[in-house]
Every structure is written in C-alpha cells, then in structure tokens.
C-alpha positions as CSV (number, residue, x, y, z in Angstrom):
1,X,-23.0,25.1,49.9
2,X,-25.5,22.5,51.4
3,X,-29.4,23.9,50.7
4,X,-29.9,24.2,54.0
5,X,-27.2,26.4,54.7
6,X,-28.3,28.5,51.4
7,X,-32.1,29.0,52.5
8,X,-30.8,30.0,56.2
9,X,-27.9,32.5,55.0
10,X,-28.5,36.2,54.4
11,X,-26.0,36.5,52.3
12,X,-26.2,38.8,48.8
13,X,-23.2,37.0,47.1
14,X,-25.6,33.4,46.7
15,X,-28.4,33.8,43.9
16,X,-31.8,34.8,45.9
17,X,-33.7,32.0,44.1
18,X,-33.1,28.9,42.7
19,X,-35.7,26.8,40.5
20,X,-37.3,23.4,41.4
21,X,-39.1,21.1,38.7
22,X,-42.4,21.4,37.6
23,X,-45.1,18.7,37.1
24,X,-43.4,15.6,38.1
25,X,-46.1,13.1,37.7
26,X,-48.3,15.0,34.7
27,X,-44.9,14.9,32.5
28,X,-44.1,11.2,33.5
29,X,-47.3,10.9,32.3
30,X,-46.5,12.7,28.8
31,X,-43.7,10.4,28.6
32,X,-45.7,7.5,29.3
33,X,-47.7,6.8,25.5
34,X,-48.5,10.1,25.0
35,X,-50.3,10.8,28.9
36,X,-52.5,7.7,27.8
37,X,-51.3,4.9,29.5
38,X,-51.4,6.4,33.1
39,X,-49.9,5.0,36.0
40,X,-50.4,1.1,37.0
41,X,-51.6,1.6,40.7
42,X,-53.9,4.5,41.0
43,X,-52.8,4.4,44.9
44,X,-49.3,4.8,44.2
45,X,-50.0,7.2,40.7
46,X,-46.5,7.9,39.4
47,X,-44.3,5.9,42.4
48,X,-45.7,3.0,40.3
49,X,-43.0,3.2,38.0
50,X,-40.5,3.0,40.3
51,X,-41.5,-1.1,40.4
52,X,-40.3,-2.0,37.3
53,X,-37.1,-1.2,35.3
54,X,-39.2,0.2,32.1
55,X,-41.0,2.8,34.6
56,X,-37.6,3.9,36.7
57,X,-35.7,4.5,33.1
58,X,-39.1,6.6,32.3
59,X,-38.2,8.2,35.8
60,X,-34.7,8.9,35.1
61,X,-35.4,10.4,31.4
62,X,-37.6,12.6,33.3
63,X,-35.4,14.3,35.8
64,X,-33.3,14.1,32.8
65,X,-36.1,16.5,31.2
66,X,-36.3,18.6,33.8
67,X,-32.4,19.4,34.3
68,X,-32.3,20.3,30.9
69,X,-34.5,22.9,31.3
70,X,-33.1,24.3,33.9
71,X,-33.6,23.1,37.4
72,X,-31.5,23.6,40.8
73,X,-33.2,21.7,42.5
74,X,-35.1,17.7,41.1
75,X,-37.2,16.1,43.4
76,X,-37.9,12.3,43.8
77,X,-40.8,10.3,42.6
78,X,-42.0,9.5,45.9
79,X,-44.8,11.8,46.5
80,X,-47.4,8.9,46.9
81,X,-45.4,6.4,47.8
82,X,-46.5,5.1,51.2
83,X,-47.2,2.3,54.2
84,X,-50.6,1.7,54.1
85,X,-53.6,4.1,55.0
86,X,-56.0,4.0,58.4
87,X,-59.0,2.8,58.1
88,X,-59.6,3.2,53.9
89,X,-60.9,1.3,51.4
90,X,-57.8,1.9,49.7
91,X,-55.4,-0.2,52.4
92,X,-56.7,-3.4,50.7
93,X,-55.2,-2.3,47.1
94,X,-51.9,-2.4,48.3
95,X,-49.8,-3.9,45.8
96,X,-46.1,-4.2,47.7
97,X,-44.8,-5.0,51.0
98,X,-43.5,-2.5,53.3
99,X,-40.3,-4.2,52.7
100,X,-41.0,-3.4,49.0
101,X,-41.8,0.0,49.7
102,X,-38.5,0.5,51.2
103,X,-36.7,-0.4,48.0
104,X,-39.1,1.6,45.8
105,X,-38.3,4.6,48.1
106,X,-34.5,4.0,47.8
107,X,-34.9,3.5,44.0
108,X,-36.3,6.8,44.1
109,X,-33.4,9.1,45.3
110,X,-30.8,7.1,43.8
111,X,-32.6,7.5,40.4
112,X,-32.6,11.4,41.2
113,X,-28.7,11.3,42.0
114,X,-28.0,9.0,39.0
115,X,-30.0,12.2,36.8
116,X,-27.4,14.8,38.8
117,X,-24.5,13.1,38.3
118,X,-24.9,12.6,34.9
119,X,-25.4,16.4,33.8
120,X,-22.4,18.7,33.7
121,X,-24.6,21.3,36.2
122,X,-24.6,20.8,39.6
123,X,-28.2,20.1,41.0
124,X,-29.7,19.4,44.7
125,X,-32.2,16.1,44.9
126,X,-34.8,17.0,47.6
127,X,-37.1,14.1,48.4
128,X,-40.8,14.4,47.9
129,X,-43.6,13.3,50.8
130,X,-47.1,14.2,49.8
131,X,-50.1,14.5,52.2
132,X,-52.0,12.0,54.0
133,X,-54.6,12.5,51.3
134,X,-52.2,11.6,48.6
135,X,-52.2,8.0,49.7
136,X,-56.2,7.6,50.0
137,X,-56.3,8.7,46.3
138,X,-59.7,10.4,46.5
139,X,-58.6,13.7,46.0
140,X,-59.1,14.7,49.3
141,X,-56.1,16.5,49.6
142,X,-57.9,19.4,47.7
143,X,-60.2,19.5,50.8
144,X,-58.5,18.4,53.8
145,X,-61.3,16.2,54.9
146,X,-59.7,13.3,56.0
147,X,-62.3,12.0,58.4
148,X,-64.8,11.5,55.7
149,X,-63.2,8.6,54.5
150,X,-61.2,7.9,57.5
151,X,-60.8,8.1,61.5
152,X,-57.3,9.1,61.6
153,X,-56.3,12.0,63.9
154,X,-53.0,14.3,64.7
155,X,-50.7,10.9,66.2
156,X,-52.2,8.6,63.3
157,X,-50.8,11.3,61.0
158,X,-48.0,11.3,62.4
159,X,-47.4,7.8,62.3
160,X,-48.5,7.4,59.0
161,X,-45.2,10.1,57.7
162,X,-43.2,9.3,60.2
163,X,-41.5,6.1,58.9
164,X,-42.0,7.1,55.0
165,X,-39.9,10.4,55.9
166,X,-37.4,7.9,58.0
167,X,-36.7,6.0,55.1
168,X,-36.5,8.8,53.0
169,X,-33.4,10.6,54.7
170,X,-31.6,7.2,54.9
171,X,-31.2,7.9,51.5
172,X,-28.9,10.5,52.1
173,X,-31.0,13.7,50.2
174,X,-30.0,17.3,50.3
175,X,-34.0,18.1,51.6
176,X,-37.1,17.2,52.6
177,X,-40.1,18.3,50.9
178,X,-43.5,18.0,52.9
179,X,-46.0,18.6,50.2
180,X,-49.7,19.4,50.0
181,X,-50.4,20.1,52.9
182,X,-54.0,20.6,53.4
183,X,-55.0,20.6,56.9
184,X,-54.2,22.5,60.2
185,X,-54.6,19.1,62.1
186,X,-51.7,18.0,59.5
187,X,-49.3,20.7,60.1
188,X,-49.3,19.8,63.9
189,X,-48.8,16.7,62.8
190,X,-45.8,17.0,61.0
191,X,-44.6,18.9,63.5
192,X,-44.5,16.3,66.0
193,X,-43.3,13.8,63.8
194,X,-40.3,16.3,62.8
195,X,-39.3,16.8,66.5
196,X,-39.1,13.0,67.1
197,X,-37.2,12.2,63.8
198,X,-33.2,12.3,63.7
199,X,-32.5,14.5,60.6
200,X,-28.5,15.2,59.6
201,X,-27.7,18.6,60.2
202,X,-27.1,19.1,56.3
203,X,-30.3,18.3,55.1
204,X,-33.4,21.5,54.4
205,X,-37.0,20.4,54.9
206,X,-39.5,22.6,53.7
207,X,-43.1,22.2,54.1
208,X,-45.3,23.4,51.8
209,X,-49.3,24.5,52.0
210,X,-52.4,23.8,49.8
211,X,-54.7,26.6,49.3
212,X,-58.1,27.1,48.4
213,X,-57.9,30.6,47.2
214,X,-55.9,33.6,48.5
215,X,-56.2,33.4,52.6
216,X,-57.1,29.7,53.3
217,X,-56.2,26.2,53.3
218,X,-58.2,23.4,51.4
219,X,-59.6,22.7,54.8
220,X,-60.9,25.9,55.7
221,X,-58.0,27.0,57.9
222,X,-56.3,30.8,57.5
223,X,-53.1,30.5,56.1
224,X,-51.9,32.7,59.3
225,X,-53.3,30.2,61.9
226,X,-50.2,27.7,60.4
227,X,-47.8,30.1,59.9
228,X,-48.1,30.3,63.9
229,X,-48.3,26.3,64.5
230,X,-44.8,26.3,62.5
231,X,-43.2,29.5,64.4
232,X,-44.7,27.8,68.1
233,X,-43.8,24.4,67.1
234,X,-40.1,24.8,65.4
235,X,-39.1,28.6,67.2
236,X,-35.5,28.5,66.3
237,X,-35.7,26.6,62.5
238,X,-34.6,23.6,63.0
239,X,-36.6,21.6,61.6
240,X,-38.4,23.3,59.0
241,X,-36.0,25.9,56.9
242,X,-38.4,27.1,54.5
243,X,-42.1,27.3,54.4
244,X,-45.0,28.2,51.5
245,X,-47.1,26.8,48.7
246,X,-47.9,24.2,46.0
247,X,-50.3,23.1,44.0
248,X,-52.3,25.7,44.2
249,X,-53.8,28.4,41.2
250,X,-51.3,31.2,40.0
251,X,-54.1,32.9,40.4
252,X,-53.5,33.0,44.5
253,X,-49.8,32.7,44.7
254,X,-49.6,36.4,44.7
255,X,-51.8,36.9,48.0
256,X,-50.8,34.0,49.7
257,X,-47.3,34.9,49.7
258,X,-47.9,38.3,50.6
259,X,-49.1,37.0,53.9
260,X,-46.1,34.5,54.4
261,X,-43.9,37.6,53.9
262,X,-45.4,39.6,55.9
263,X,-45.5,37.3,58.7
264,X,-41.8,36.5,58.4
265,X,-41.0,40.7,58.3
266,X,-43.1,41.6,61.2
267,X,-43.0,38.1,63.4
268,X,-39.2,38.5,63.0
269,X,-37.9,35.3,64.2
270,X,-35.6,32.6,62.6
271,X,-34.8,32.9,59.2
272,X,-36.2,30.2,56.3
273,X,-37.0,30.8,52.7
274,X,-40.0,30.4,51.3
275,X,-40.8,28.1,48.7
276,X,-43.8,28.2,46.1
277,X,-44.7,26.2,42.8
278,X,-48.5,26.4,41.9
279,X,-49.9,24.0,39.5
280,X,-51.9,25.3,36.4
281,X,-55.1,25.9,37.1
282,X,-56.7,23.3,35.9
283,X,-59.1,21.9,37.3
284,X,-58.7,17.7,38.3
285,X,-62.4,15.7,37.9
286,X,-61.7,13.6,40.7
287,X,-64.6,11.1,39.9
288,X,-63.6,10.5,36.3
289,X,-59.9,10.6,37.3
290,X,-59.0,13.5,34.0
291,X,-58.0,17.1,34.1
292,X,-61.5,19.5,32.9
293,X,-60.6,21.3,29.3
294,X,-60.7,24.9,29.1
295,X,-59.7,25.4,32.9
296,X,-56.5,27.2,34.1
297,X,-53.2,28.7,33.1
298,X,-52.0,26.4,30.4
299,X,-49.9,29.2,28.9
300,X,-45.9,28.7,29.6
301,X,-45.7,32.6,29.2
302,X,-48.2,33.4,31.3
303,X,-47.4,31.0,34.1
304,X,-44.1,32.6,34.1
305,X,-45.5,36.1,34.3
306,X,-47.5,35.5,37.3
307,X,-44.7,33.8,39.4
308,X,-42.3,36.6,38.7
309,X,-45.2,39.2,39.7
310,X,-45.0,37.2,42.8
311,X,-41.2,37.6,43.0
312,X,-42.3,40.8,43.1
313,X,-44.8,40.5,45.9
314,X,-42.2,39.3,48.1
315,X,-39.4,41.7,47.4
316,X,-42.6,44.6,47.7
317,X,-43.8,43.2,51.1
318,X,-40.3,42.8,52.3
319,X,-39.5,45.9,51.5
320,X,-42.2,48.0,53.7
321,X,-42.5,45.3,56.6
322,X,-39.1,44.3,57.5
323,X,-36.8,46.0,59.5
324,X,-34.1,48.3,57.8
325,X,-31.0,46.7,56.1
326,X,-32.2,42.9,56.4
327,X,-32.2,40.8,53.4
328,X,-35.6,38.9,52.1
329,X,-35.5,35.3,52.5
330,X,-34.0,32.9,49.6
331,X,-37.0,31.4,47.0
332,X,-37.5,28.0,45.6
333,X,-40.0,28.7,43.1
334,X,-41.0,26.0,40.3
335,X,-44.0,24.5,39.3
336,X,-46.5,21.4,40.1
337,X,-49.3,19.8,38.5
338,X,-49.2,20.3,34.9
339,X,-46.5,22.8,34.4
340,X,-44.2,21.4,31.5
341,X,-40.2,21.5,30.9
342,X,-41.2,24.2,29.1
343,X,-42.7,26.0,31.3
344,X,-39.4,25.8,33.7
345,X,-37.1,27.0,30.7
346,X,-38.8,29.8,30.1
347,X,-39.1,30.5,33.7
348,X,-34.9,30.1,34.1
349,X,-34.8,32.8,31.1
350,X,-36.9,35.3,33.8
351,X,-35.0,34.3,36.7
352,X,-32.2,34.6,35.3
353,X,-32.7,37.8,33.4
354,X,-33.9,39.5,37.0
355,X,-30.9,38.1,38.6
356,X,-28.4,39.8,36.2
357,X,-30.8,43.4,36.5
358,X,-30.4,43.1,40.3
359,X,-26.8,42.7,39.9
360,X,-26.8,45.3,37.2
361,X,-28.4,47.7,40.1
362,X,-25.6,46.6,42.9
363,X,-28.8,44.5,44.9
C-alpha cells in the first residue's frame, strides 16, 4: 500500500498509526564528534553533509539509526537545502550552484532508499522541505516574520519552494513533507505552488504547522484560520493528504490537535490524516546558535507519555464530534528537534502496545 493510499483509506484492517523519525539534524549532530563539530554551512545546517562522501555516510548511518529504532516512515536530509533566498544577507553565503543543489537534493533521497533497502523491514522515504525561514537561518521560522529581514511575499514564496519541491519528487519519494510552517501568508503560498506542481498520483504530501502555544501559529495566526486556507484551497485532497504539527512543545500537542480533530469531525470534508512530531522543549538561543540547559522535555519516557495522551486526544475528540460509525483519520506521529533513537523506540513499544489492546478490544 502506497502512503498516500494508507492516510486516505478508512480502513480498520491497516495499523491507525505509523511512526516517523525524530530529530534528524540534532542526532546527525550527535553523530558528528560528539554534537561538537556542527554542520559546515550554517545556511544549509545538516544538508551540508550531503556535499561530501564523509557527511552522506554520516547521513546514511543515521537513517540507519533511526530504522533500528523503529521507524515506518525516514525522511531526507533536505530540510534546508535550498536555491537562494530574496533579498537576505544570507544569499551571499551560498556555497553551491543550483546545479549543485540539484545533486545534493538527489543524494538526499537516494541515501534514504539506500537506508530502506538495506534493512529487512519495509519503510516509506518521505522528502523533507522546511520553511522559508529555514533557509534565512535566523530563526525566524519560530516567528514567522519574514519581512523583517526580507521583502518577500505570497508569489516570492512560492517561487522560492516551488523548484526545491520539483526537484524533490523527481526523485521518485513516497511523500512530501512541507515542514515548519510558520505563517498564514506561507500556507497560501504553498498552496498555490501545490496546484501548479505535477505530483504522481502515488505520492502523500503533508504539510505540517509551527505553533507558538496551544491555538496559534509562530506568527500570530489561529491555527483554525489555516485549517480553512487548506480545506478552501485543496477541497477534495488532492494535494495535501494529511495535515498538523512539528516542532512545536509536547506541551501544546495535546490542544492543537484537539482543534485539527475537531475541525476534520465537524467540517466533514475529504479525508487526510494528521501528522504531529513536536520537538523537546527546549529552548534554541538563536544569537549564540546552542540549545538553553534546563529547558524542555528531555525525558524519552515522558516525551512518549505526552504523545500517546495526544493519541488520546484525537481518538477522544473524534469520538464526540464525528458523525456515527466513521473511522478517525490515520497518524504519523514521531519526533523533531532533539528527540533521540531512543526516544522513537520507546515510543514503537507504546504504539505498538495500544495497537495490540485495540485489537484485543475488536477496534
């Protein structure tokens, strides 16, 4: 079954979630002398590696890493990979050619195949795309606020994923992750760039928010107000099969996805999943480039309890918004920033463990 078709089917007989990765680029950092040798290009953070053999080995050892524990789904170190920026200071670092970043894209995907076909246990390779903010490097995809720094608008952002995201599904991936989103301006952007891109009918694309707190995105937006740019934009699904939230703090997961469930319940609609893998917690010092001690979940165990409480959330919500005899939608739940191997074994043991109680009680 393709992911697509998974995420769109109502079906009981599939398993209702399946697990992502967590912290791509904080565990290639791990791997990389301990987390202190960093990445070489701070505009390109852990798609660096993919430039030399040394760093796409360190790549490969980490999808490795992350199949072990557990994973359905690996996604590509491509997340800040891009074609320039409008209008930054940082469009004069740029240390490849577009021509360049082609093959670094490619190497990308490939790298995650090479990691699936080697393991005995089927896994899907979704593609990562981060946020315009991603690219500037200035952590201003924890605000939203492009236009500090820069004059784009909603066709500039569009532009600027539009031949990144191209490239991308040349590659032949099962999906198409759109990640950390932080802006309402953003979401119509991708949008528009979606509904002029030629996608294969087999591949999923989910796009996934970044939230302030429980109700709002890092710009200021209510969550709601993009729920409805994605259901006016993309009324019949399909472009976008599943929708929800990264790198955000467990501590919100829980009320955010209350209010993606209940929109999909009572909004009724096309069917997607919804998709969710918060970060720790922790808090990033943008200025001096480190994470702050003493700040989030850094606790496997309790990571873990408060994704499954949001399992719960959904299956609750669901439950006493949706019309009678309709399934809930399919999950893709994992980690981001700062969530360990670790923390994605432990989390297959609860997933798992649910999965086979569900059974046990005919669900």
């Amino acid at each position: 079954m393709t992911l697509k078709s998974w995420l769109l089917s109502s079906s009981d007989e599939s398993p209702s979630i399946l697990l992502t990765d967590g912290g791509v680029s904080t565990h290639l950092e791990e791997l990389q002398d301990g987390g202190e040798g960093g990445f070489e290009h701070r505009s390109l953070w852990s798609s660096s590696l993919l430039l030399t053999e040394s760093g796409r080995q360190s790549i490969l050892q980490g999808h490795f890493d992350w199949l072990e524990a557990g994973s359905d789904i690996i996604t590509t170190v491509t997340y800040q990979c891009h074609y320039g920026v409008n209008g930054a200071g940082q469009q004069q670092d740029l240390v490849v050619t577009s021509q360049q970043m082609d093959q670094m894209i490619q190497h990308g995907v490939e790298l995650a195949k090479m990691a699936v076909e080697k393991q005995s246990r089927p896994a899907y390779v979704v593609a990562s795309c981060g946020c315009y903010g991603a690219a500037l490097a200035d952590g201003s995809e924890y605000t939203g606020n492009y236009k500090r720094t820069t004059r784009i608008d909603r066709n500039g952002l569009a532009d600027f994923h539009r031949r990144k995201v191209q490239v991308l599904l040349a590659q032949n991936p099962d999906g198409l992750a759109l990640e950390t989103i932080p802006s309402i301006e953003e979401c119509y952007a991708l949008c528009d760039m979606l509904s002029l891109t030629r996608t294969t009918s087999s591949v999923a694309c989910w796009i996934s928010l970044a939230c302030q707190n429980g109700q709002l995105l890092n710009d200021g937006t209510q969550l709601s107000e993009a729920l409805n740019v994605f259901r006016e934009q993309d009324p019949k699904a399909e472009k976008i099969h599943a929708i929800g939230i990264n790198c955000c703090d467990t501590l919100h997961i829980s009320s955010l996805l209350e209010i993606i469930t209940k929109d999909m319940a009572i909004q009724g609609g096309p069917r997607r999943g919804i998709v969710f893998y918060p970060n720790s917690g922790e808090e990033w010092d943008a200025e001096n480039e480190t994470w702050r001690e003493g700040t989030g979940c850094t606790s496997p165990t309790q990571f873990v309890e408060r994704l499954m409480h949001a399992v719960q959330t959904i299956e609750d919500t669901w439950t006493n918004h949706a019309p009678p005899n309709t399934s809930p939608p399919k999950l893709i739940i994992g980690g981001c920033c700062r969530t360990s191997p670790q923390t994605i074994l432990q989390l297959r043991q609860a997933v798992d463990a649910r999965e086979q109680q569900m059974k046990a009680k005919g669900k």
